[in-house]
C-alpha positions as CSV (number, residue, x, y, z in Angstrom):
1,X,100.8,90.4,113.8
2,X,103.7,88.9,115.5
3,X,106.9,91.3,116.4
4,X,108.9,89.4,113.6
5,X,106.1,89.2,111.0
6,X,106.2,92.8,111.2
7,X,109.9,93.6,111.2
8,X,109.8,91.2,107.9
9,X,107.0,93.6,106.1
10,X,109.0,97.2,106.9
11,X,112.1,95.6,105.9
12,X,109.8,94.4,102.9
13,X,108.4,98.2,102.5
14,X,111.4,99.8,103.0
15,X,113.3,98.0,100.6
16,X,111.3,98.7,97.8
17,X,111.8,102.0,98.7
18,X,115.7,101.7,98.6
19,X,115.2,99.3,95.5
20,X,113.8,102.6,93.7
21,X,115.9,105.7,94.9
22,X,119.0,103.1,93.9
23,X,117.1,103.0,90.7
24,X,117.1,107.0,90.8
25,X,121.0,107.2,90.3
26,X,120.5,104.7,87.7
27,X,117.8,106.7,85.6
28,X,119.4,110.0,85.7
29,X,123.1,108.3,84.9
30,X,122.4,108.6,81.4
31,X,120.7,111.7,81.5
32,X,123.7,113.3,83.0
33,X,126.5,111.4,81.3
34,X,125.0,111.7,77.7
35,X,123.9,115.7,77.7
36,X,126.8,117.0,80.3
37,X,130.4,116.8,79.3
38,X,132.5,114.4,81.4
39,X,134.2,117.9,83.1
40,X,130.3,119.0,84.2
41,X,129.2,115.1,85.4
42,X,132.6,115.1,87.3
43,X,131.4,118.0,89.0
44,X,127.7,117.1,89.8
45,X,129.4,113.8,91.3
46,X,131.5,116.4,93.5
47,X,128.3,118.0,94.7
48,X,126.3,115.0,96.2
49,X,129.5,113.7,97.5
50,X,130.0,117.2,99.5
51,X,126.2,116.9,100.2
52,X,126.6,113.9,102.0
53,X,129.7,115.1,104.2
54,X,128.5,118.6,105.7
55,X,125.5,117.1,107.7
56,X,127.6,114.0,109.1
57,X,129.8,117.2,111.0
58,X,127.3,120.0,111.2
59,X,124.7,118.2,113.3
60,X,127.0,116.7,116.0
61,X,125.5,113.1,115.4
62,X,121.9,114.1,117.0
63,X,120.1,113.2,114.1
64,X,120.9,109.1,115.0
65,X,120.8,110.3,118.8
66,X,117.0,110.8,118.5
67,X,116.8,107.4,116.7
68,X,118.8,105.7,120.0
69,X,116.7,107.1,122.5
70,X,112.9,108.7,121.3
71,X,111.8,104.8,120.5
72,X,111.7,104.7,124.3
73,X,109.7,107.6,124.9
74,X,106.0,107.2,125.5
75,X,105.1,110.5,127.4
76,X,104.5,113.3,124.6
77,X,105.7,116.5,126.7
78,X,109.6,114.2,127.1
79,X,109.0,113.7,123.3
80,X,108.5,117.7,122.7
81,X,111.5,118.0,125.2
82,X,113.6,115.8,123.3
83,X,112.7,116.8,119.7
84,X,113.0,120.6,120.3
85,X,116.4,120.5,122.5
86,X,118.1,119.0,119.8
87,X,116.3,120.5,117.2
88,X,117.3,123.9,118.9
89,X,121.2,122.8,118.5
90,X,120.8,122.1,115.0
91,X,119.1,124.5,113.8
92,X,122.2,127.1,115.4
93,X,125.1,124.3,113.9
94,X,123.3,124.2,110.4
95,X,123.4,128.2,110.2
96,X,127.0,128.6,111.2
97,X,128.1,125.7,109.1
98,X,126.3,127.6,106.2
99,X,128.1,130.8,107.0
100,X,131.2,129.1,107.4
101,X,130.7,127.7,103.9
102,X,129.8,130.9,102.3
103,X,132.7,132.2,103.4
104,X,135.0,129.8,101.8
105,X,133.0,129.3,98.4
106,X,135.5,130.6,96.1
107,X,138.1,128.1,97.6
108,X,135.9,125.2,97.2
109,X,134.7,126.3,94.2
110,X,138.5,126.2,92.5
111,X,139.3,123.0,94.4
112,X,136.4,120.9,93.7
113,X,133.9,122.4,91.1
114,X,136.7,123.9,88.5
115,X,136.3,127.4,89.5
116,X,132.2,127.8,88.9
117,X,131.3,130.0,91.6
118,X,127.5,130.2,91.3
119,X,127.6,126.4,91.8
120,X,129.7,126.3,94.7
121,X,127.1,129.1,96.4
122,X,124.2,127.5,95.7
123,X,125.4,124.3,97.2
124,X,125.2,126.5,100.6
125,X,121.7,126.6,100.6
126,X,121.2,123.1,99.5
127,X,123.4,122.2,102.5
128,X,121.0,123.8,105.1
129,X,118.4,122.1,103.6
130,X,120.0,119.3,103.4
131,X,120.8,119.3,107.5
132,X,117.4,119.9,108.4
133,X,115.9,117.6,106.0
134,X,118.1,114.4,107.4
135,X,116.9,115.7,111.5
136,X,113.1,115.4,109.7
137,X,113.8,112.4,108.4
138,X,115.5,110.5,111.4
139,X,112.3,111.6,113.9
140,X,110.1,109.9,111.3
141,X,112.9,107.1,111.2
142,X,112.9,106.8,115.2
143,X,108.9,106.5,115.7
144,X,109.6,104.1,113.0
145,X,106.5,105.9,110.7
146,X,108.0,104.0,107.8
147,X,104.9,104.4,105.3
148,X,105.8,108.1,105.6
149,X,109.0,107.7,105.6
150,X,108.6,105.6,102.4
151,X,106.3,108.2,100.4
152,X,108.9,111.0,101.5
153,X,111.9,108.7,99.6
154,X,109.6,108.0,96.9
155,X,108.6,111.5,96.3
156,X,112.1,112.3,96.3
157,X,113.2,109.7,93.6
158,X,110.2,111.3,91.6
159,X,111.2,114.4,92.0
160,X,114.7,114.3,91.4
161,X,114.5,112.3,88.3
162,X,111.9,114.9,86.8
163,X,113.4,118.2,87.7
164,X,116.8,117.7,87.3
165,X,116.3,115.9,84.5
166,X,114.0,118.7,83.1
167,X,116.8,121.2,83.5
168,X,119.3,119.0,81.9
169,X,117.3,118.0,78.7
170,X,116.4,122.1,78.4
171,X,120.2,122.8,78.2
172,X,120.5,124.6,81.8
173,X,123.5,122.4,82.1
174,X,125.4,121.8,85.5
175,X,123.7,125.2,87.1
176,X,120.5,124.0,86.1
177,X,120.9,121.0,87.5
178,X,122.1,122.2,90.7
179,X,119.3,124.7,91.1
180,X,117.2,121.7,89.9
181,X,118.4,120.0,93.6
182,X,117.5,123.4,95.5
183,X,113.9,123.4,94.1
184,X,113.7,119.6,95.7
185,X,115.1,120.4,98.7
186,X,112.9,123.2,99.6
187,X,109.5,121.0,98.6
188,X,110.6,118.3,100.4
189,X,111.6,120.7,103.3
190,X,108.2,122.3,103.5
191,X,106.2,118.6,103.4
192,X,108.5,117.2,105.9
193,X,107.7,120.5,108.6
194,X,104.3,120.5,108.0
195,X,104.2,116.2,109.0
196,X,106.7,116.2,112.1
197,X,104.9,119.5,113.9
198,X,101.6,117.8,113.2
199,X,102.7,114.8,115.4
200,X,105.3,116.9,117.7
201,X,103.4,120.0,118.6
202,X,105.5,122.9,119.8
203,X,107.2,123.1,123.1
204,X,109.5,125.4,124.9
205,X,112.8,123.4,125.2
206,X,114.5,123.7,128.5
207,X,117.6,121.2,127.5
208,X,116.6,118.5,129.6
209,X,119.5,115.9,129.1
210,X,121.2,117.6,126.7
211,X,124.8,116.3,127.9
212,X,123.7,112.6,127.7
213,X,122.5,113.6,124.3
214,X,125.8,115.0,123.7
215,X,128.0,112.3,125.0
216,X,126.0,110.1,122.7
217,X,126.5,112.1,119.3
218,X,129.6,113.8,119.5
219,X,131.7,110.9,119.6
220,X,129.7,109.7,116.2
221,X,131.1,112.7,114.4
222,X,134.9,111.5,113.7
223,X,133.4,108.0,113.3
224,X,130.8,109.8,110.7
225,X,133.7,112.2,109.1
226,X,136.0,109.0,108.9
227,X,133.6,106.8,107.4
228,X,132.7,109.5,104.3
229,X,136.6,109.5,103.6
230,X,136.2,106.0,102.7
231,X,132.9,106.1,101.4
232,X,133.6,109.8,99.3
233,X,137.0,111.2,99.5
234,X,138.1,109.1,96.7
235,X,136.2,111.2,94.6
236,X,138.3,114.1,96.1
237,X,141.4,113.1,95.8
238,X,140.7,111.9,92.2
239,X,139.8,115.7,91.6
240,X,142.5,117.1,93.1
241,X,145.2,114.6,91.7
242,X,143.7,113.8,88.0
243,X,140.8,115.9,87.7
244,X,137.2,116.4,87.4
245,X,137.1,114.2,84.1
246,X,138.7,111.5,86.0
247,X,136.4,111.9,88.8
248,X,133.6,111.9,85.5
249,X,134.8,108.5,84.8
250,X,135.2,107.1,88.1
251,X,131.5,107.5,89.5
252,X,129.5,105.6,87.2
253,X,131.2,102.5,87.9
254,X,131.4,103.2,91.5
255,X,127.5,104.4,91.3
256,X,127.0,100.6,89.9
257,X,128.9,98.8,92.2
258,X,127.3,100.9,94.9
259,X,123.8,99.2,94.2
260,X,125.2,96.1,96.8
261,X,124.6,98.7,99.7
262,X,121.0,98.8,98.7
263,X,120.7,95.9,100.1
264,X,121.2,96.9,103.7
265,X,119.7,100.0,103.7
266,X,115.8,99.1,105.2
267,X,118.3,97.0,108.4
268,X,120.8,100.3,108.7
269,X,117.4,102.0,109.1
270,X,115.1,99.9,110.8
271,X,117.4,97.8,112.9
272,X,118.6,100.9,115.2
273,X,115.6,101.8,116.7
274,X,113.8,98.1,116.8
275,X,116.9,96.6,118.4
276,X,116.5,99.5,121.0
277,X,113.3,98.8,121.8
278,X,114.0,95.3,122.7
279,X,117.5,95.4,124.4
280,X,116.0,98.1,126.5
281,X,113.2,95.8,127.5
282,X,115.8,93.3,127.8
283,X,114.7,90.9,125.1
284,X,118.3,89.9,124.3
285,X,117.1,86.5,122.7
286,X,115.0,88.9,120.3
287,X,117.8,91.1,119.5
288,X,120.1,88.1,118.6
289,X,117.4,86.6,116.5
290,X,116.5,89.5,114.4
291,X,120.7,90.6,113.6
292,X,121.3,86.6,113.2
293,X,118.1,86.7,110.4
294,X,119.4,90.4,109.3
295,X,123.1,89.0,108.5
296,X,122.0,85.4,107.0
297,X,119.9,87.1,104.5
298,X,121.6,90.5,103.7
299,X,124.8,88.4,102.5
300,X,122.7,85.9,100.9
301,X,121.3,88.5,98.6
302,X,124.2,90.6,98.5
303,X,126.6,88.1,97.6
304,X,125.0,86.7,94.0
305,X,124.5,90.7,93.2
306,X,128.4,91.2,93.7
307,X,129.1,88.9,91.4
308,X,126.2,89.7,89.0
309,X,127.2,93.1,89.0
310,X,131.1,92.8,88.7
311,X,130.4,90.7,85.5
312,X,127.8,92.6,84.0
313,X,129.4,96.2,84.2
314,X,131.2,96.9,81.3
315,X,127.7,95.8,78.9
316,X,125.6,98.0,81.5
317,X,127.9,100.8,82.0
318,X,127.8,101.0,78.0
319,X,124.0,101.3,78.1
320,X,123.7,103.4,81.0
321,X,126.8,105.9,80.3
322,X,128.8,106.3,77.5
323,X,131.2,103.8,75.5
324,X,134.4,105.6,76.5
325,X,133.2,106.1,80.2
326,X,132.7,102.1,80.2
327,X,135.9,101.0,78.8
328,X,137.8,103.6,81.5
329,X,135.4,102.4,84.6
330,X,134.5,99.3,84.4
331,X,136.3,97.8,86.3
332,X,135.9,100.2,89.7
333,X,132.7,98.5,89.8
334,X,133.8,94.9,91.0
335,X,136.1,96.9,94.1
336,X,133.2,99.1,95.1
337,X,130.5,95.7,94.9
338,X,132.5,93.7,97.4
339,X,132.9,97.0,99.4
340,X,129.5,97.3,99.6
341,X,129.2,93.9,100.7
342,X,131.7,94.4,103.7
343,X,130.3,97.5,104.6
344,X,126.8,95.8,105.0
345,X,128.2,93.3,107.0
346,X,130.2,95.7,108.9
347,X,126.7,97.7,109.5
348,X,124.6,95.1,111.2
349,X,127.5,93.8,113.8
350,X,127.7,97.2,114.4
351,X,124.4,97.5,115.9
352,X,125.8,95.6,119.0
353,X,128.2,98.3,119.5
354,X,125.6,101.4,119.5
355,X,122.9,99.0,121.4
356,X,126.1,99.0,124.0
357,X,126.5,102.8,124.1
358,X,130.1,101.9,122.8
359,X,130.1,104.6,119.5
360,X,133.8,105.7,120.5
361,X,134.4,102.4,119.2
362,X,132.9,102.5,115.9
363,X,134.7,106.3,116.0
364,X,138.1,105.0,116.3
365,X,138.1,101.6,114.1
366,X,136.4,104.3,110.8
367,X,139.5,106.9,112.1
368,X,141.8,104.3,111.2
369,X,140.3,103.0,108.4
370,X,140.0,107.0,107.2
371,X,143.4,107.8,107.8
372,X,144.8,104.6,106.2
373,X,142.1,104.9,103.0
374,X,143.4,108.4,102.7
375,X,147.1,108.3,102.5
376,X,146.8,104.9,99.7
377,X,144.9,107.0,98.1
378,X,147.4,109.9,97.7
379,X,150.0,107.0,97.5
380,X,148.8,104.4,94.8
381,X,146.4,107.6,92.6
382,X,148.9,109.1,90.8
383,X,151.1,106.0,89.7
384,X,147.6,103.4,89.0
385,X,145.0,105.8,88.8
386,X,141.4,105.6,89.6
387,X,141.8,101.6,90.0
388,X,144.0,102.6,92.8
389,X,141.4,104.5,95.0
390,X,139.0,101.5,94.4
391,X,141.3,99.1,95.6
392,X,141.8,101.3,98.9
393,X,138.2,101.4,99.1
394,X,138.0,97.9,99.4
395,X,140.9,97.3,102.0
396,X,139.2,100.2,104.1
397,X,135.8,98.4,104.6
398,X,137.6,95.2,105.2
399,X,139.3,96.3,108.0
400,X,136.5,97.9,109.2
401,X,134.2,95.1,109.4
402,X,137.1,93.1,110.7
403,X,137.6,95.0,113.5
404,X,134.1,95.7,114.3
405,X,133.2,91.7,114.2
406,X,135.6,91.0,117.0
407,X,134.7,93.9,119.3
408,X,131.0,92.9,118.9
409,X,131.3,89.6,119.0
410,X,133.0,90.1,122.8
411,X,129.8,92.3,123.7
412,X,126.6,90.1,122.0
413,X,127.1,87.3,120.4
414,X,124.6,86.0,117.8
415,X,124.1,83.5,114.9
416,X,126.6,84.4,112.1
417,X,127.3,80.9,110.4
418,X,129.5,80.0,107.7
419,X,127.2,77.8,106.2
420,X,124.6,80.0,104.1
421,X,127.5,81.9,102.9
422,X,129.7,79.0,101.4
423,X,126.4,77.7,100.0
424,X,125.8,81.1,98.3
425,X,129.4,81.6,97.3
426,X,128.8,78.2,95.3
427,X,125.8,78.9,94.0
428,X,126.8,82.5,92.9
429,X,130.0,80.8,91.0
430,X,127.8,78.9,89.1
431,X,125.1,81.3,88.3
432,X,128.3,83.3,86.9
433,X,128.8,80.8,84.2
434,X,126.3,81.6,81.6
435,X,127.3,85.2,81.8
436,X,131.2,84.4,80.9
437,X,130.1,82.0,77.9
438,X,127.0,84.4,76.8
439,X,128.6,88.1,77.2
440,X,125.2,90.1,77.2
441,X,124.6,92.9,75.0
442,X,121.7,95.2,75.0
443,X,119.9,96.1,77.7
444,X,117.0,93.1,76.6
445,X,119.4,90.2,76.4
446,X,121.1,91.3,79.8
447,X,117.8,91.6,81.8
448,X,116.4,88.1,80.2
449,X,120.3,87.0,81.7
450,X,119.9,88.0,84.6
451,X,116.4,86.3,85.3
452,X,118.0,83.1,84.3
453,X,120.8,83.6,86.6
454,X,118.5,84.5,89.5
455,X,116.2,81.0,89.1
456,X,119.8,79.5,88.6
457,X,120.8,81.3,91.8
458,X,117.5,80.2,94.3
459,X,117.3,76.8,92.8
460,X,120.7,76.1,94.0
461,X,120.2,77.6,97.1
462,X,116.6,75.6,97.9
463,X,118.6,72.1,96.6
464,X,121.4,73.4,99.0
465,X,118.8,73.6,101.9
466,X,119.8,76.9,102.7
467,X,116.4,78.0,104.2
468,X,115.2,76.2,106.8
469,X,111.3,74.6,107.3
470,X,110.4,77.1,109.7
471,X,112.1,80.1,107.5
472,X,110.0,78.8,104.8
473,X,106.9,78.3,106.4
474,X,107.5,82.2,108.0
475,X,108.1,83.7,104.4
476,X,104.8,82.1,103.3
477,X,102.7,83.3,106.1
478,X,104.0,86.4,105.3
479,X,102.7,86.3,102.2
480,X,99.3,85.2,102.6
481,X,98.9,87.0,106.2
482,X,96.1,89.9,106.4
């Protein structure tokens, strides 16, 4: 199997993977919105979004270090001195950052969950979990083990669906829900031990490298904090300004839009440590080939969705959410989509700028962005509401892919042409037209629409000769290849 027959099939397997932990948020939107009150969805939104911050700090970027530099590694005693040196910082970050949490939970707790104590404490031990279960993941992510890394998301999406949807439906409420997340986290803890010391071993660490290690991650933390400010903070500020209802009606729409990133999820976590591999081995006419392919088909996906899904979200929040939370939110969805579309962009040009050892770049352009994202926030919030964070969302990833096209494009070049993306912009605009004239109702009639807008879509594009003979020819052999 050729190298790019088999980046093709784990971007394949992997995003069926992403296609159904997106669907995850989609499933248990209703279940949340339709048996919590807004106050109590407002604050389970709170939680993942704090879930997803604390590891970005606590674990000094090592995580991604391991997927920048293990892909190399062919001896297994460096592979036990890698694994277990930075395992042995994390392990000591995650505990203090737990402490440090602990001791501050009745100040979170009145800033972000409305005073509920008991959630804000158990979110401490999810959070330790939650550190060590992102380092498990990103070893199996840097020996690129992607059927386990597949069944380990899978099993997740099952999971979460079922327990906390269990909880929910039995009338636990919010706390049952939360302790519903800690019961996941320490199963998929457990599996995930058992599979990485099975392929590890053990090993003394003796720190080997450690400061190259360092130099690498560190300078990913403000970049990481920065970029969660855009990605989350909204929903802070939103809390803190308006409320947790407000924040209750905000996500949904967001959670919609958010689908777009799905879409470059397998490249964000394939591409780091097959790009790697082959600028290390200096195959630069590989690495320019798979990012050009990456970036023509991403935004040829992603662009028909952002339109799809701006149009579609006021019927769709209604069925997945609640008539009053579509009418306030459907229109963050549109913002977020286009977003989502930037920030995919933005994350495959980026890959030049981490293949370079550069990440003090990518720091500094999502510290700007952060710092800008924040104060419009505080500014426009108050006076336009939760329209106002979206729109700041958007700007954010705008400038950040800006930015990070023109520094990359200095380093390595590579194949970004215009021309797929006009010829999908036209296409998209016209697949948009039965929606306007039809407005879908019902979750039958917009699914049947949306299959006619998607042969709409391709048909276009294969008229359009958007996809060359040789593209063509690949995806076939693809298919048919044992």
């Amino acid at each position: 199997m050729t190298q790019s027959h088999l980046f093709a099939r784990r971007v394949g397997l992997v995003g069926l993977t992403q296609l159904v932990v997106g669907l995850q948020g989609l499933i248990l939107l209703p279940i949340l919105t339709k048996n919590l009150s807004i106050e109590n969805y407002g604050i389970w939104a709170q939680i993942m979004v704090t879930i997803g911050i604390v590891p970005q700090i606590a674990l000094f970027g090592l995580p991604y270090t391991m997927v920048r530099y293990i892909p190399a590694i062919e001896n297994k005693n460096d592979l036990q001195e890698t694994f277990y040196s930075i395992f042995s910082i994390i392990i000591s970050s995650t505990i203090f950052s737990s402490i440090l949490l602990y001791l501050f939970s009745e100040k979170i707790a009145n800033i972000l969950f409305e005073g509920n104590l008991l959630v804000a404490q158990i979110l401490v031990v999810i959070v330790f979990f939650e550190c060590l279960i992102l380092f498990f993941i990103n070893y199996l992510r840097a020996k690129q083990y992607i059927k386990k890394y597949s069944t380990i998301m899978l099993a997740k999406t099952v999971l979460m669906i079922s327990i906390v949807g269990y909880f929910v439906f039995s009338g636990y409420g919010i706390t049952g829900a939360v302790y519903g997340l800690l019961l996941i986290d320490v199963i998929l803890f457990l599996i995930l031990t058992i599979l990485v010391y099975n392929d590890v071993g053990f090993a003394v660490p003796h720190f080997h490298n450690m400061k190259e290690y360092l130099n690498f991650g560190i300078p990913t933390v403000p970049g990481n904090l920065s970029s969660w400010v855009v990605n989350s903070s909204d929903r802070y500020v939103i809390g803190i300004l308006l409320g947790a209802s407000s924040v209750g009606y905000y996500s949904p729409g967001y959670s919609l839009g958010g689908i777009v990133r799905m879409f470059v999820s397998p490249l964000t976590f394939l591409l780091p440590s097959i790009l790697s591999e082959n600028y290390d081995k200096n195959q630069i006419e590989n690495v320019k080939h798979i990012l050009g392919y990456s970036f023509k088909y991403f935004m040829i996906i992603a662009i028909p969705a952002t339109f799809g899904l701006s149009l579609l979200s006021k019927p769709l929040l209604t069925i997945l959410s609640t008539p009053e939370i579509a009418e306030k939110g459907y229109l963050i969805t549109p913002f977020v989509a286009l977003s989502m579309l930037l920030f995919g962009a933005y994350a495959i040009v980026a890959q030049i700028i981490i293949l370079e050892k550069q990440t003090h770049i990518s720091g500094k352009i999502w510290i700007i962005a952060a710092i800008f994202n924040l104060v419009l926030n505080f500014l426009l919030v108050p006076y336009i509401g939760i329209i106002g964070a979206a729109f700041t969302t958007l700007l954010a990833f705008g400038f950040s892919f800006i930015i990070a096209f023109i520094y990359s494009s200095k380093m390595l070049p590579f194949d970004m042409s215009l021309r797929p993306i006009l010829k999908s912009l036209f296409s998209s605009s016209v697949m948009s037209i039965p929606i306007i004239l039809y407005d879908p109702a019902g979750l039958y009639n917009i699914l049947l629409l949306i299959a006619f807008c998607a042969a709409i879509y391709f048909a276009l594009m294969y008229a359009l000769r958007t996809f060359r003979d040789e593209e063509i020819l690949f995806f076939k052999s693809l298919i048919h290849h044992r």
